[in-house]
C-alpha positions as CSV (number, residue, x, y, z in Angstrom):
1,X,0.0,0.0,0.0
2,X,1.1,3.4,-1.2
3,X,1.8,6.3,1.8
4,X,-0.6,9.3,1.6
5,X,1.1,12.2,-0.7
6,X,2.3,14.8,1.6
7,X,2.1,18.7,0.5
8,X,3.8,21.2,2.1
9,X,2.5,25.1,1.5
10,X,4.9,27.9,3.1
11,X,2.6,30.7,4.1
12,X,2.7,34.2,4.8
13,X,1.4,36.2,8.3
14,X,-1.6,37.9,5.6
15,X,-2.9,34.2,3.9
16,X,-2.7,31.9,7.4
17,X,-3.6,28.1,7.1
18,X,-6.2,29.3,4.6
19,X,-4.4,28.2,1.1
20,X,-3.6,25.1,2.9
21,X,-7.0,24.4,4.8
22,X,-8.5,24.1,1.1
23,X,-5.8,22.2,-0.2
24,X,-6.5,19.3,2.5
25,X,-10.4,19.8,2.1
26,X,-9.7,18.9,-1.7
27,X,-7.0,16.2,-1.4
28,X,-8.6,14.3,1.9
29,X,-5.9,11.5,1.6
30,X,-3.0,13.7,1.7
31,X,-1.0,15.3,4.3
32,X,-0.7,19.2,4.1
33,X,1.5,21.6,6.1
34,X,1.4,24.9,5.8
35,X,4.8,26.5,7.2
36,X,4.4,29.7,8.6
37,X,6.9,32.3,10.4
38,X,4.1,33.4,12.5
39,X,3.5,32.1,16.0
40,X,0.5,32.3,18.0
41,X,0.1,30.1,21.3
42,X,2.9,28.1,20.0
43,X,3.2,24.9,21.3
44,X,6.5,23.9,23.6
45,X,7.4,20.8,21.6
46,X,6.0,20.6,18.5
47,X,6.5,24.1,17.4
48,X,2.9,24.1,15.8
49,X,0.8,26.8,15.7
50,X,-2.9,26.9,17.7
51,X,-4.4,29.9,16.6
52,X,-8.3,29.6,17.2
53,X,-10.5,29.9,14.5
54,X,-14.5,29.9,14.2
55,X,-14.7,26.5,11.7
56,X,-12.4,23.3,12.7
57,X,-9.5,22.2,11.2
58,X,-9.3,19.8,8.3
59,X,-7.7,16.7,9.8
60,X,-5.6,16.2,7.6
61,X,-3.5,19.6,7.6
62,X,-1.6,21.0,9.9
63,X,0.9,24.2,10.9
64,X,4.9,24.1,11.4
65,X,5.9,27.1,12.8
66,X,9.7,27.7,11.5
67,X,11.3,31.0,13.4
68,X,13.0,32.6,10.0
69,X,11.7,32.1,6.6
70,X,15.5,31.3,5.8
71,X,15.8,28.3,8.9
72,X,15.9,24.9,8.0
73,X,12.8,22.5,7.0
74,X,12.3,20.3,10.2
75,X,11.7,17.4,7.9
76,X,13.6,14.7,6.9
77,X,15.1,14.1,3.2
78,X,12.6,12.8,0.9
79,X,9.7,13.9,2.3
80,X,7.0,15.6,-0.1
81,X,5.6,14.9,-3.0
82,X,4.7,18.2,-4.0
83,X,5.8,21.7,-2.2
84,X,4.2,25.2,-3.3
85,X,4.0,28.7,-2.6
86,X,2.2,31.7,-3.2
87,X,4.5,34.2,-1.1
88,X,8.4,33.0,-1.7
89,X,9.3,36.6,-3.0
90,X,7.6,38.6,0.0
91,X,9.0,36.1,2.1
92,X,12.5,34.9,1.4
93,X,14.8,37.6,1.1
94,X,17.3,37.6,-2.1
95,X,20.4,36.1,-0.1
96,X,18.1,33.3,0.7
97,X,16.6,32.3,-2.1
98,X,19.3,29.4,-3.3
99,X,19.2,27.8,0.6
100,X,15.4,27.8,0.8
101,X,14.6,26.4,-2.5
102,X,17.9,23.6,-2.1
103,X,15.6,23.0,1.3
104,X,13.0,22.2,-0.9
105,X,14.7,19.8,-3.1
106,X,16.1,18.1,-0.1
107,X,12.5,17.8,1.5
108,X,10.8,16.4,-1.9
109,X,10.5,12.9,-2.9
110,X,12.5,11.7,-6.1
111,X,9.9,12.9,-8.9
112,X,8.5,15.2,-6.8
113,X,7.3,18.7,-7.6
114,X,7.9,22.2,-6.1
115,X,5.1,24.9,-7.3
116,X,6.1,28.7,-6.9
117,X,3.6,31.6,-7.6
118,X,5.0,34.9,-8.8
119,X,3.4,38.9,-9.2
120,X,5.8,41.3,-10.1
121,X,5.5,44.7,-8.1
122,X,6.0,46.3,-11.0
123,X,3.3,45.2,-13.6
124,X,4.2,44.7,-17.0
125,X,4.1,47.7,-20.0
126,X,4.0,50.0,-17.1
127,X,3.2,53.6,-18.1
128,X,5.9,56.8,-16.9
129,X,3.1,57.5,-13.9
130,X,2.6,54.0,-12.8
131,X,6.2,53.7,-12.7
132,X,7.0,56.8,-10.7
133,X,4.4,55.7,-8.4
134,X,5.5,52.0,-7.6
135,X,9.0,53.4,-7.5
136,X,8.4,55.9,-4.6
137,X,6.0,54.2,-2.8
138,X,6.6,50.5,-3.6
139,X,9.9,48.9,-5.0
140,X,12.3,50.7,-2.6
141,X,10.5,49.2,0.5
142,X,10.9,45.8,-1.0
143,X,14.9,46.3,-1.4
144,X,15.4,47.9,1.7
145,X,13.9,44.7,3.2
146,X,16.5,42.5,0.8
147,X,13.5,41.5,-1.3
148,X,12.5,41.0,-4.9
149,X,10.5,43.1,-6.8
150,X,10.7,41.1,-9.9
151,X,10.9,37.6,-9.5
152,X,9.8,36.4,-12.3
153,X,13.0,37.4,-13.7
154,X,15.0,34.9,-11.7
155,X,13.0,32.1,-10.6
156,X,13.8,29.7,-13.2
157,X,17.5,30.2,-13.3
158,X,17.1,29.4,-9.0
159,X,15.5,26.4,-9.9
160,X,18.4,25.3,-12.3
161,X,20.8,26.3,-9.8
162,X,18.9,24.2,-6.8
163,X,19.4,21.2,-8.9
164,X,15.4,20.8,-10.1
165,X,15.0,19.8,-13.5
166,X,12.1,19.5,-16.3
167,X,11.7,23.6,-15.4
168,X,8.3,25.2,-16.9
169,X,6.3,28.0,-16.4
170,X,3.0,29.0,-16.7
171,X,2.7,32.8,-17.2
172,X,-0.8,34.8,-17.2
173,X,-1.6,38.0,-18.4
174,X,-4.1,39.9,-16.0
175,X,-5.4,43.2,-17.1
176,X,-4.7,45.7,-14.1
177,X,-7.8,47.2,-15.5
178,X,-11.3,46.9,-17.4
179,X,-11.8,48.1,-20.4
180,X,-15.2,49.4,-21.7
181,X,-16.9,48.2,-24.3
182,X,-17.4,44.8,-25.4
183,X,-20.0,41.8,-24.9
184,X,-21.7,42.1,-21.5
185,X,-20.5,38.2,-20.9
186,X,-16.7,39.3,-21.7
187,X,-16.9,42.2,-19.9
188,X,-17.5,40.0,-16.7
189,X,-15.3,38.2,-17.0
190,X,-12.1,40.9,-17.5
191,X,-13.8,42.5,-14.4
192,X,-13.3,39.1,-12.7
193,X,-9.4,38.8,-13.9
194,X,-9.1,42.3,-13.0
195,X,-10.2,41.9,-9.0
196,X,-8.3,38.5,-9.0
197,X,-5.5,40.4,-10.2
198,X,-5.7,43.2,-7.8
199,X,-6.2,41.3,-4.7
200,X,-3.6,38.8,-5.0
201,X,-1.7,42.0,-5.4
202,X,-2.2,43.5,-2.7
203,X,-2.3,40.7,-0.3
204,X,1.9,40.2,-1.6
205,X,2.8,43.7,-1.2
206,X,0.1,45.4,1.3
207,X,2.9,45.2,4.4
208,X,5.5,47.1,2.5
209,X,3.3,50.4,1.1
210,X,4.4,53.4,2.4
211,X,2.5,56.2,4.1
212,X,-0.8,54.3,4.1
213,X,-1.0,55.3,0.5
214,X,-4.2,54.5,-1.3
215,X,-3.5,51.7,-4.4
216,X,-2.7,53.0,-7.9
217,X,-5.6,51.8,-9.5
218,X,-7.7,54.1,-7.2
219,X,-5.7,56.8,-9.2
220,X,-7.9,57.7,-12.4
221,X,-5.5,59.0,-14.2
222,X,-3.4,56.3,-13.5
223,X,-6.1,53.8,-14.3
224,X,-6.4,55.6,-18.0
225,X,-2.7,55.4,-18.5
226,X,-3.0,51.4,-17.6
227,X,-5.6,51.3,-20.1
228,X,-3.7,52.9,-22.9
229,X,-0.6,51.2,-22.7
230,X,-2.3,48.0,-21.9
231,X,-1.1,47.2,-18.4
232,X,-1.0,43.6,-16.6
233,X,-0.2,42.1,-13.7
234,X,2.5,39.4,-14.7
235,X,1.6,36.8,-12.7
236,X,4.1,33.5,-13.4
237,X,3.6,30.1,-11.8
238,X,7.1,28.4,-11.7
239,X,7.6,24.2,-12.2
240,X,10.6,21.8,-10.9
241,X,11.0,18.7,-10.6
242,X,13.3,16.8,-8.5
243,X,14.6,14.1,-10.6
């Protein structure tokens, strides 16, 4: 008989055990941990977190609490077959990135798969006002912390470096925002992209705006340069394999 597949999601302080809670609700005969830097009412030996919550646990997930998004995995080699994120570049700083992702390799099963998801602080065709904006308010908060603005630019040669092979990725275009005009059905269906867009945005980069300042889609004329030049969010999900 075949062991349970065993997932492992890093989180950040914003998402929780959420990402993770729905991952074990879908895949009931796996093992999911979500590792998170947070700690609330840790426990003394296992290091997991108890945070309270209004709906119960699935069963079959749980939280490792690890002290520094750079510490090492507290599992053994060979471990999971499949490890993801959603927050590696708001979480790992630069100097970190090879150890955490060779952490990774060591933790997966031969043939396993590690899963990272990407959004560029700065979108892509970016106007001169957009620019200015994420530039004064945005990117130099995420260097000063030793973070990545643009991952997407490195990911994949990480992964080659961390020894993962058969790299791919997945990249999707999300319009930052909706144009008028157009079939009533279409038109819902930008305005969907457009919110997922945003939201995943600002959930990465909410903790590092500076001065409390309002997004730069609530800017109109921001929003009409987005439009004109054709704005997206470059959002990138990023395969390895370890062989």
């Amino acid at each position: 008989m075949s062991s349970p597949a065993r997932v492992a999601r890093p989180s950040t302080n914003v998402a929780g055990p959420a990402d993770g809670w729905v991952l074990a609700a879908k895949y009931p005969a796996s093992t999911v941990h979500t590792f998170s830097t947070a700690s609330t009412d840790r426990g003394p030996q296992t290091g997991s977190s108890r945070q309270s919550y209004s709906w119960p646990a699935p069963t079959n997930h749980c939280t490792s609490f690890i002290p520094a998004s750079d510490g090492f995995f507290p599992f053994p080699d060979n471990h999971f077959d499949v490890i993801t994120s959603r927050a590696f570049s708001t979480t790992v700083k630069s100097k970190s990135w090879l150890f955490v992702l060779q952490e990774c390799h060591r933790c997966l099963k031969p043939g396993g798969w590690l899963e990272i998801q990407s959004l560029d602080a700065l979108p892509s065709r970016p106007g001169e006002l957009l620019t200015a904006w994420a530039e004064a308010r945005l990117l130099s908060a995420i260097d000063e912390c030793g973070l990545v603005a643009r991952p997407s630019k490195k990911i994949l040669d990480y992964f080659d470096i961390a020894g993962l092979g058969d790299i791919k990725s997945c990249r999707i275009a999300l319009p930052v925002v909706a144009r008028s005009g157009g079939a009533p059905e279409q038109a819902d269906a930008v305005k969907v992209m457009v919110q997922a867009g945003r939201h995943y945005y600002s959930e990465l980069y909410a903790e590092f705006l500076k001065g409390g300042a309002p997004w730069w889609w609530n800017n109109k004329t921001i929003r009409q340069e987005c439009e004109k030049e054709g704005t997206m969010f470059g959002f990138m999900i990023s395969f390895g394999r370890k062989d």
